[in-house]
C-alpha positions, 0 to 999 in steps of 0.5 A: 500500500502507498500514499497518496502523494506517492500514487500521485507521483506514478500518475503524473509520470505518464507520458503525453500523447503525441499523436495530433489532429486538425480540426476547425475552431468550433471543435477545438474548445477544450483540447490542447494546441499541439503547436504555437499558433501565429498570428497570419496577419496584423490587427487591426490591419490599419488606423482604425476610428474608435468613434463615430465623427469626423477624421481631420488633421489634429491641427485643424482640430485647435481652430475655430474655422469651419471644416469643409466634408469633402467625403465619407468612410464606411466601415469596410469600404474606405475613403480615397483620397487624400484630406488636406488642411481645413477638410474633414471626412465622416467616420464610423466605428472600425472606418479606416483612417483616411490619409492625412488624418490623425485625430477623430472629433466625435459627432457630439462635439460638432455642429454640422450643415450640409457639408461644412462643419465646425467643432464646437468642444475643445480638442485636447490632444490627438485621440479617438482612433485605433492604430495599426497593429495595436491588438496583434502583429503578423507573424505574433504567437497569440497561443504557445503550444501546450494550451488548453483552448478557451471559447475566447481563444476561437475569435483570437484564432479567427481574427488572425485568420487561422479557420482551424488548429492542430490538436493532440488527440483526446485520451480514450478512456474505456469505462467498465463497471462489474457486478452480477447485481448491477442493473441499468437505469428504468429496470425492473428489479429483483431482489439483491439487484441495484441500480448501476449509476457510477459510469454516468458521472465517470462518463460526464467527468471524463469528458469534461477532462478533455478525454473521450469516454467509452462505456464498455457495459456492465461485466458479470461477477465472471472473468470470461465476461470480463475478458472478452469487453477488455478484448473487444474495447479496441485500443483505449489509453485507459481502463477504469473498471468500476468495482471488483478490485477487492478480496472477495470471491467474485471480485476478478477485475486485477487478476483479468488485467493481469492475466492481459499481460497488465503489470501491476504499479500500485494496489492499494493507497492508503486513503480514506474513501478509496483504499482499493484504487490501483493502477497497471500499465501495458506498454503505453495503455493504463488501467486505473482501477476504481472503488466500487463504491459510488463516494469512493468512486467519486473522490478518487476519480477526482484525487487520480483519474483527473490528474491522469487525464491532465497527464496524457494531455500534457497538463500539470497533473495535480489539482489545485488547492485552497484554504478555507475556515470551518463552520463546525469541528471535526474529530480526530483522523485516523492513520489513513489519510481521509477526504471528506465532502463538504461545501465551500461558500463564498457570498459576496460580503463574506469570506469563504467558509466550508462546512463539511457533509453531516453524513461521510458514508462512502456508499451514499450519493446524496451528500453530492447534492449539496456538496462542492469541496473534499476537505483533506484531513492527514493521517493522524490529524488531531481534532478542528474547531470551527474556524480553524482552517483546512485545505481540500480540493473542489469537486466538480 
């Protein structure tokens, strides 16, 4: 049996996927750049009006005589020409600058008849117009490799005119849950049958990690079974079998991998909810067994499933962490390092709090209802009264 911190270490030690794929933008939110991404041209692409108003030479600007307007400039269709002293032409909001111009007087400050013009506010300096290049230049990294692409990343892309982006394929994970008594959602049951109901956070978890979730069903308490999904899953980067990783007669799950030519990394980690969560390898495919348990399922799919999605994608692999004080004391904890659920919050006028869950049953969902956080507590740890601080990790 090895720590958490230990176990941590094997995971983050997994190597990247390498293998890469071109997709167009609106695919791309959520996966990670496989290269740096250029900018393939300048923005904006010349002097731009911030307003709407009249373009003039800034020294016409500090004199009181009427402007003659000789033109105007739409945005995208710009005016030909050249303004010359005592001259202005209309602009609007994104109309490139006309030659010569290098101030924008906003239509408030004007009065304007027919075709001539006079300012009627004081110009202080040259002001209102947008210069070329000032947001990004041809040829400017705008993204570096290794990011992890946000929907605000896709109009970035779009403006410095890349229609698509080079991506590191998706993790494949391959769920499996066991059990002769697991039966789908809407099943009529018998007695000793439940309900199976990890896979469907696991699946949602999974995805929202960047990874594409594979559901390979429900496996009878029976290796032959067992065997044959592995087999016919096709080539997943990890297995996550659900459950059957005890030492009861019926629980197959590590012997059938191993048997699969999977070598065992760790078994066991000495962790409260999670003891039985363990990981092999098979060349480049890993198998990360979870409790069958739906807590413990849960918790340790956040503790290590999440930091090896992270790791196969090229991300830091552990969580991050935070501080918060405690609404109500907690006992003494045990030898075993624990998680507990509980729930951060954080109003407006308060600073944040936590409060952990009344009830830490590994085998009950409905504490998740309300709960948002997993309290750490280390081995050994003494007793905390409210207010006290502890650290934990957030739950999605």
């Amino acid at each position: 049996m090895i720590t958490r911190q230990e176990a941590l270490a094997h995971i983050g030690s997994v190597p990247a996927i390498q293998e890469t794929e071109t997709l167009p933008l609106e695919e791309c939110v959520g996966r990670i750049l496989a290269e740096d991404v250029a900018a393939r041209l300048t923005h904006p692409p010349a002097a731009m009006s911030a307003m709407d108003g009249y373009a003039v030479r800034f020294a016409e600007a500090l004199s009181n005589g009427p402007l003659a307007l000789i033109g105007e400039a739409a945005a995208g269709t710009p005016f030909d020409g050249i303004v010359a002293p005592g001259q202005c032409v209309r602009v609007f909001t994104g109309s490139v600058i006309p030659r010569g111009c290098d101030h924008v007087i906003i239509q408030e400050d004007v009065r304007r008849q027919d075709t001539t013009v006079w300012i009627n506010v004081p110009q202080a300096s040259p002001r209102n117009i947008r210069q070329a290049g000032i947001d990004f230049h041809a040829g400017q990294v705008l993204l570096e490799a290794g990011t992890r692409i946000r929907p605000a990343h896709l109009s970035i892309c779009a403006a410095a005119n890349h229609a698509s982006m080079i991506v590191y394929r998706r993790p494949r994970v391959a769920l499996l849950t066991n059990g002769d008594e697991l039966k789908p959602p809407g099943s009529d049951l018998q007695p000793g049958q439940i309900i199976s109901s990890n896979e469907y956070a696991l699946k949602a978890l999974i995805r929202d990690w960047g990874a594409e979730a594979i559901n390979l069903g429900t496996a009878r308490d029976d290796p032959s079974d067992i065997r044959r999904r592995v087999e016919d899953a096709g080539n997943p980067d990890v297995f996550v079998p659900i459950g059957g990783a005890s030492v009861g007669d019926h629980d197959h799950m590590k012997d059938v991998f191993g048997h699969l030519g999977f070598d065992p990394i760790f078994t066991k980690i000495a962790i409260k909810p999670g003891k039985p969560t363990w990981h092999s390898r098979r060349d480049h495919q890993y198998v990360l067994g979870l409790p069958g348990n739906p807590a413990s399922a849960l918790v340790c799919a956040h503790l290590f499933l999440r930091p090896l999605m992270n790791a196969l994608q090229g991300q830091p692999a552990d969580a991050q962490w935070m501080q918060a004080p405690l609404v109500a004391s907690l006992p003494a904890n045990g030898a075993r390092e624990a998680f507990l659920r509980g729930t951060l919050a954080h109003t407006k006028n308060e600073a944040p709090s936590i409060t952990p869950a009344s009830n830490q049953d590994s085998s009950l969902l409905t504490p998740f209802i309300e709960t948002n956080f997993l309290i750490h507590r280390p081995s050994d740890a003494p007793p905390l009264a409210a207010g006290d601080l502890v650290e934990g990790v957030w739950l999605a």
